[in-house]
N, C-alpha and C positions, 0 to 999 in steps of 0.2 A: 584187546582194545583196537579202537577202530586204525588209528596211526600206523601201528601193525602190520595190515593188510596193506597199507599206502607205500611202506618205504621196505615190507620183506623182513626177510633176516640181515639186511645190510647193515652197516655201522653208522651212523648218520657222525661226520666227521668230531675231532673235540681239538680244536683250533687255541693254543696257547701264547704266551705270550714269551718273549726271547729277549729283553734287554739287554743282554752278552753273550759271550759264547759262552759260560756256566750256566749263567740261564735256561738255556735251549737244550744243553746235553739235561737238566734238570729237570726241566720239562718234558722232554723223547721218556726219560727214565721211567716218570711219573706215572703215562700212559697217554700222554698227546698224539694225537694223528699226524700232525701239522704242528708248525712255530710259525709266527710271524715275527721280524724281524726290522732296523733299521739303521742305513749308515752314518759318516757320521755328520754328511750334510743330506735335506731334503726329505726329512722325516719329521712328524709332528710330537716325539718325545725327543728335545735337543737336551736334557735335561739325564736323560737315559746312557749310560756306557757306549751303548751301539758299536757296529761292527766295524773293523778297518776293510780294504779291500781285503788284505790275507788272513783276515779274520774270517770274510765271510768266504772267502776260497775254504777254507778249513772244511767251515760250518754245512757246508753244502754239500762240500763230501763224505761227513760226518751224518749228515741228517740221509742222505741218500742211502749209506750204506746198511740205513735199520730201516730203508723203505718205505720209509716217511718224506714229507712236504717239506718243504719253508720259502714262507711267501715273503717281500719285502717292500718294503711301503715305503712309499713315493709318493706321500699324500701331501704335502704343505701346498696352500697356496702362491703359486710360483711368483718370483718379481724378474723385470728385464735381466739381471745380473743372473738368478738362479738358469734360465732359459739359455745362456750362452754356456755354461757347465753339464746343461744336463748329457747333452748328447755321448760322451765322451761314458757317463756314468752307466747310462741305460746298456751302453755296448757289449759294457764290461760287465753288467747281470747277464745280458745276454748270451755272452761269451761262459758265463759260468754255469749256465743250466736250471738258474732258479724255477722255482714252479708257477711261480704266477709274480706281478706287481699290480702292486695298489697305487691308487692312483684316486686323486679326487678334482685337481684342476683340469678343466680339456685342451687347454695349452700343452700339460704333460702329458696328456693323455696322446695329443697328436703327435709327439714327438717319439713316446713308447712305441706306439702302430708304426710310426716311419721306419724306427731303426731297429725293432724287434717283430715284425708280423708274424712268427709262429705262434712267440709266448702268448700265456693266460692274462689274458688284463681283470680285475678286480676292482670295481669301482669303491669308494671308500665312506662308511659312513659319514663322513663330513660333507658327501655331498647331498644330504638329508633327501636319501628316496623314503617316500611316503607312498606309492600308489602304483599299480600294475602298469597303468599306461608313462608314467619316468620310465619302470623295467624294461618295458618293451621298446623307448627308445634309444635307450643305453645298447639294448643288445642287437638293434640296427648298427649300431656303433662298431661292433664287433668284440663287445664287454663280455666275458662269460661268466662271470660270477659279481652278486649285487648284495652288500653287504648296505642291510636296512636301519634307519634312522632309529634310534632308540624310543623313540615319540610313538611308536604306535603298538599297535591292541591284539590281543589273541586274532580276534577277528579279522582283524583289518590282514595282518602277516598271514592268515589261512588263504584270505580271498587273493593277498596277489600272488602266493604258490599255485594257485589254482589254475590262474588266469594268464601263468608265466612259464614261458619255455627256457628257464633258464637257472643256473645254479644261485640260491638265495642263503645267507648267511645272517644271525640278526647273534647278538651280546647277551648271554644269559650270566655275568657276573663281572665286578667292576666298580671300582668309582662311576660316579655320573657328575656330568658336565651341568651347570645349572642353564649355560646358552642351548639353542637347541643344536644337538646334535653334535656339541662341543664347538660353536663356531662362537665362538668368544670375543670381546672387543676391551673387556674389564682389566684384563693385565696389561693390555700395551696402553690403555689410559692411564695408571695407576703406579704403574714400573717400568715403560717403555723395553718390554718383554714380549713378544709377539706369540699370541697361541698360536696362532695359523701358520706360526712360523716354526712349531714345536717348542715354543721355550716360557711356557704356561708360569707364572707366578703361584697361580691358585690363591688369587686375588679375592675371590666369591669366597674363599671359608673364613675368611678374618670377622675379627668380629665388630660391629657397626653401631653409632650410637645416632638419633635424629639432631640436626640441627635447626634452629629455626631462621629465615633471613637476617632477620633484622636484631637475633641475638648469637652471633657468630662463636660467640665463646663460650656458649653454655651447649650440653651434649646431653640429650634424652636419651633416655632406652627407648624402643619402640615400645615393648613391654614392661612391667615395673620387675627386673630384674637387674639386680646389681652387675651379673656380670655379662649384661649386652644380651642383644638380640642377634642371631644370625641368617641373616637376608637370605643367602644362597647356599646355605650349607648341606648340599643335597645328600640324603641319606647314598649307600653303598646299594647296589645292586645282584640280588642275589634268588635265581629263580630255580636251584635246585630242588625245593618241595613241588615246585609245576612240572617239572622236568617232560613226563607222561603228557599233559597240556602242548610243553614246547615241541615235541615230536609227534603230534598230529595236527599240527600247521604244514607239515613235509618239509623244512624244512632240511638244506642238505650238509649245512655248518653250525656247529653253536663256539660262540666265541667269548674267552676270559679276556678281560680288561689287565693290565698291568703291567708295561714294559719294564717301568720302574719300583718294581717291587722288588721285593726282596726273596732269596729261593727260597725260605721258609712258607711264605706265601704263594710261589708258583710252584713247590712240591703237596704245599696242602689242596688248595683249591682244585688242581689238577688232579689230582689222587682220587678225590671226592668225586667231582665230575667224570670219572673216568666210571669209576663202578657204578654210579646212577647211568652212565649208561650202557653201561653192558649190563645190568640186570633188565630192562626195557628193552632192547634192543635183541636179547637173544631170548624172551620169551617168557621172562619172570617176572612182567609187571605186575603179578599178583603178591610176588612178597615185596615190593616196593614199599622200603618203610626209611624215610629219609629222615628221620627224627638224626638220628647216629650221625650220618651226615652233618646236617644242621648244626651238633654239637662239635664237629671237628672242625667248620667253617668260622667258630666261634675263638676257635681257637691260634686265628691269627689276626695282629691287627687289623681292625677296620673299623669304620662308620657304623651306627644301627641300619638293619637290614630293610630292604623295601622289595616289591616286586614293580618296581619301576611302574611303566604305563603299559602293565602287560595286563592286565585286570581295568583297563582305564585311568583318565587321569587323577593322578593320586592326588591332587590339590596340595594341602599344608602335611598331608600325611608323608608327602617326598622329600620333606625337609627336616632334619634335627635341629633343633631351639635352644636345648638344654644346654650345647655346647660345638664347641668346631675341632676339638681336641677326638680323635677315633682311639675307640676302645683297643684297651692293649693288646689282649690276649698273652699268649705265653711267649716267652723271651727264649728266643732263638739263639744256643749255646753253640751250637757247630753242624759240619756235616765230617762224614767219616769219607778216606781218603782210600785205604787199603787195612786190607785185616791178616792179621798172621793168624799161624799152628793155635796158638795157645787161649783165641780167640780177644785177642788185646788189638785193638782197634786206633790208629792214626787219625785226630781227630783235626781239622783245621778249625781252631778254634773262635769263637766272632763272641761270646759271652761269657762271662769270669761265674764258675760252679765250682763245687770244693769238698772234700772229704767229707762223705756224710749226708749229701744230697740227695733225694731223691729226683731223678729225672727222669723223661720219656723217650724211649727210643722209637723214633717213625720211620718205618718202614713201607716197601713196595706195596706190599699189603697189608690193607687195615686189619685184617683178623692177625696180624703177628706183630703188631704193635706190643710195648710194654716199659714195665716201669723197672726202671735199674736201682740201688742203691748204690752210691759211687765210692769204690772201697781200695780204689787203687786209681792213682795218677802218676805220670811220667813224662816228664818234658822227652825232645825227641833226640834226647841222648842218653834216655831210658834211666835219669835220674828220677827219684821219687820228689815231688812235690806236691804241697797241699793243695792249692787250687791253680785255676787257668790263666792267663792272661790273654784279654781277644788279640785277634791279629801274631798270635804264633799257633804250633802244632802241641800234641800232646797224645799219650798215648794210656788209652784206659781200659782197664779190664771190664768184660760185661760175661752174664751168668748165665746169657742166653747167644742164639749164632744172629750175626750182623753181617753186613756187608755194605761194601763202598757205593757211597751216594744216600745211606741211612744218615737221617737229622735225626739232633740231639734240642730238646727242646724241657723248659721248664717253666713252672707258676705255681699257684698256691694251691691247684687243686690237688685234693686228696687221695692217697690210694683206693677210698672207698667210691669216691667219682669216678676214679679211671673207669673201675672192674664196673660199673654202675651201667658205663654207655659200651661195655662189651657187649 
């Protein structure tokens, strides 16, 4: 393929997402190059855990020591008050060796440069670049990396790698903002919740009925649906079938959406994403068969899936109608903690499963994935009990080898489904 020839045998980076420090070592785990990360002021997920200062002292020498990145975002749109604090903040990323900061205000941006000029500055897609010549003035700026506005097209992301001497970064999975670019105004009219301040309601997924002026108490559907129409309820974003597509733009980051997710979430999508691209990447975009994939991305909470405006603008097809509620997928029982001799597994438990179960054990690698039947349970003082309770530990025998950071996940699919997307 021609992408191929353009970026080598290189790794074209897989940029995750780190809502906490579990998060991040989940994601390193997974197979992430990079975490992006945020504290726990002056980030646009105020809603997220986010990191303390010695948290991210932790995280950094943590993330360092496996030779990995983690970038941290600095992106809210600043007000006089945040402007008096920041300096003090920016010192002490500095002081700590991070890999880059994000940034989308040039308020902050001037105060990064002042008090940090070695580090990597990272512009932030809220500052909606669309076109080579934004790139090229960002990186007079002395921007090294231009993380691009969701709003645009195979084409258009081809033409300004081409055109651009500089490292480009664009979101291949993810919620999607209905504002462009996620510059939103709707939660702080609605909840006096500021997006831009990180602390999003998620105001656009609710669901809306028309009113007429001069009949204030009567509420239309827009559509003849009993249960509402919804305006902005933007389908999930998820461009792992393009993948081959995404990496002949050149491309030198592809980025998951979700600080606030859950590790079931950033161990699957990450996982997924990791193998699509190290089969592309080291030469086997001929067995490129992401079906399997697809099926595993299915398998955790989210919205119906869209290929955003990577194929152009998706018009009504960007939007789900039917509903603002995101499909389930399968219910996130635990992650394993440590494993002994006998192959009995410490499981921290987050979902109640019970003698009798069938469950799926997720592993590092999808070919060692499998299904348990669960024939033994132990609270963590190695008493026998019948089921779990979330929010303590437990310790369960399994019939195959596991190991710590393996999730424990279930739903109604059948053993015949599992063995199906083998």
């Amino acid at each position: 393929m021609r992408f191929l020839a353009m970026i080598g045998k290189s790794k074209v980076e897989l940029l995750a997402p780190a809502g906490n420090f579990e998060k991040l070592k989940i994601a390193l785990h997974y197979g992430a190059d990079a975490v992006y990360a945020g504290g726990l002021k002056f980030s646009l997920r105020e809603r997220s855990d986010n990191f303390t200062r010695e948290e991210f002292a932790q995280a950094v020498k943590y993330t360092h020591s496996l030779n990995k990145k983690i970038y941290v975002a600095v992106n809210i749109y600043a007000h006089n008050h945040d402007i008096e604090e920041l300096p003090s903040y920016i010192s002490f990323l500095r002081d700590l060796g991070v890999d880059a900061i994000i940034f989308s205000d040039p308020g902050v941006f001037e105060i990064v440069r002042e008090i940090a000029p070695d580090m990597q500055y990272h512009l932030s897609t809220q500052a909606s670049t669309t076109n080579y010549r934004s790139v090229d003035f960002w990186k007079k700026q002395g921007v090294h990396r231009i993380i691009l506005a969701r709003e645009l097209a195979y084409s258009e992301i081809k033409e300004i790698v081409s055109k651009s001497n500089i490292e480009i970064e664009m979101f291949v999975h993810g919620a999607q903002c209905m504002a462009y670019s996620g510059r939103c105004l709707i939660s702080n009219y609605m909840t006096d919740r500021g997006a831009n301040q990180g602390d999003c309601a998620q105001s656009c997924r609710w669901n809306y009925s028309l009113v007429e002026e001069k009949r204030p108490d009567e509420f239309h559907p827009v559509e003849e649906d009993s249960r509402g129409t919804y305006f902005f309820n933007s389908k999930d974003l998820s461009l792992i079938q393009s993948l081959p597509l995404v990496l002949d733009t050149g491309v030198h980051s592809i980025k998951i959406e979700g600080r606030v997710k859950t590790i079931h979430y950033v161990s699957t999508v990450v996982r997924a994403y990791r193998q699509a691209l190290d089969i592309c990447c080291e030469g086997r975009e001929n067995n490129y068969e992401p079906s399997r994939l697809t099926e595993e991305l299915r398998k955790i909470s989210h919205r119906d899936y869209s290929t955003g405006f990577f194929f152009g603008n998706p018009g009504s097809e960007g939007q789900s109608t039917e509903s603002s509620r995101p499909n389930k997928g399968m219910s996130f029982l635990g992650k394993i903690k440590e494993v002994n001799e006998l192959n009995e597994a410490l499981v921290e438990i987050r979902g109640k499963f019970s003698i009798g179960d069938t469950i799926e054990i997720m592993r590092r690698n999808i070919d060692d994935d499998f299904l348990q039947t669960v024939v033994q349970i132990s609270d963590e003082n190695k008493n026998p009990i019948e089921f779990t309770k979330p929010n303590t530990s437990a310790w369960v025998r399994f019939d195959k080898p596991v190991s710590a950071n393996d999730i424990l996940r279930m739903s109604d699919v059948t053993a015949d489904h599992f063995l199906a997307t083998k």
